[in-house]
C-alpha positions, 0 to 999 in steps of 0.5 A: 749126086748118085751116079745113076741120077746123073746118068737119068739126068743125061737121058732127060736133059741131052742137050748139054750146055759147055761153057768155056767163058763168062759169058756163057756161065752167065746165060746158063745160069739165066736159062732156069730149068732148061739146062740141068747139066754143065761142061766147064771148059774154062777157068783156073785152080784160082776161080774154079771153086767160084765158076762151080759154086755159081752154076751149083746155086743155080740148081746145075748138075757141074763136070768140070773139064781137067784138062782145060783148067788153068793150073791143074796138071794131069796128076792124080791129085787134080782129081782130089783136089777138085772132089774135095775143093768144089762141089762138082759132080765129076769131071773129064778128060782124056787122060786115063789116069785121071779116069781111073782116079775118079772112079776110085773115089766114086766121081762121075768120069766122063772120058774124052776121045777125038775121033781122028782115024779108025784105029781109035774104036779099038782105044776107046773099047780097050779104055773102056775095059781098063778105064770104065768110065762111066760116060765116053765123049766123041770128038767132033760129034757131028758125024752120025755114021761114026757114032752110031759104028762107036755104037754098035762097036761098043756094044752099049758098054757105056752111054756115048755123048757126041761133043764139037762141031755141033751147030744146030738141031740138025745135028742134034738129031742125027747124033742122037739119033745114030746112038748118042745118049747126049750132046755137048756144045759150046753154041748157044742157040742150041741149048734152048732148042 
């Protein structure tokens, strides 16, 4: 998929739906239209193909997680392997040299910062230069004064999605609102706001 269908699809559809067990694979795949775009937060190089497959059949935008698939190592050639072994869109890490692999094989990269202290803006800004992901992800996400700094901070460089500790449409809001494009979650009751 074209990554500026991708990026539109991120705008359309902000709720974003991480699945990290089959539990939550299976109620995506029930949930039709509603979630277009998947955050694969679980599996292992063995069933990684499968879970990618299954959400793909299910008309599903996949980016599946790196750095929490069982098996894979923060090589390269991860990046490779899951272009060329599944049919995902792209993936995610916090790991820069797994970004800047995916670029060179023009795959959708997501990179993920955790938000722990205040020297990160200026990581995420270097990051950003040397990396170019083409979408950062903001950990805990349900902090609208530091999305919205993150923001102004980057200049609209790259589309901010806000991801964890997001519980409801409250903070659904307040995350968009402050500058985030989308959010990610793992609950449930927020996919079907």
């Amino acid at each position: 998929m074209e990554k500026e269908t991708i990026l539109e699809q991120f705008e359309d559809y902000p709720v974003i739906a991480a699945v990290k067990d089959e539990d939550g694979l299976k109620k995506c795949l029930e949930s039709g239209a509603e979630i277009q775009i998947v955050f694969v937060l679980y599996g292992d190089l063995c069933n990684i193909g499968d879970i990618v497959d299954r959400l793909k059949e299910g008309g599903k935008t996949v980016i599946v997680h790196l750095d929490l698939i069982s098996g894979l190592g923060n090589r390269e050639i991860v990046v490779d392997y899951i272009k060329n072994t599944t049919k995902a869109d792209g993936i995610i890490s916090t790991k820069s040299t797994l970004i800047k692999r995916a670029k060179e094989l023009d795959f959708f990269a997501v990179m993920r910062f955790f938000m722990l202290d205040s020297m990160v803006y200026e990581n995420v800004r270097k990051q950003i230069e040397n990396v170019k992901p083409d979408m950062i992800e903001i950990i805990p996400g349900a902090m609208p004064k530091v999305i919205s700094r993150l923001c102004e901070f980057i200049e609209g460089k790259v589309p901010v999605i806000a991801g964890g500790m997001i519980m409801d449409k409250e903070d659904t809001m307040k995350a968009l609102d402050a500058g985030a494009t989308a959010i990610s979650t793992t609950r449930q009751n927020v996919w079907f706001m």
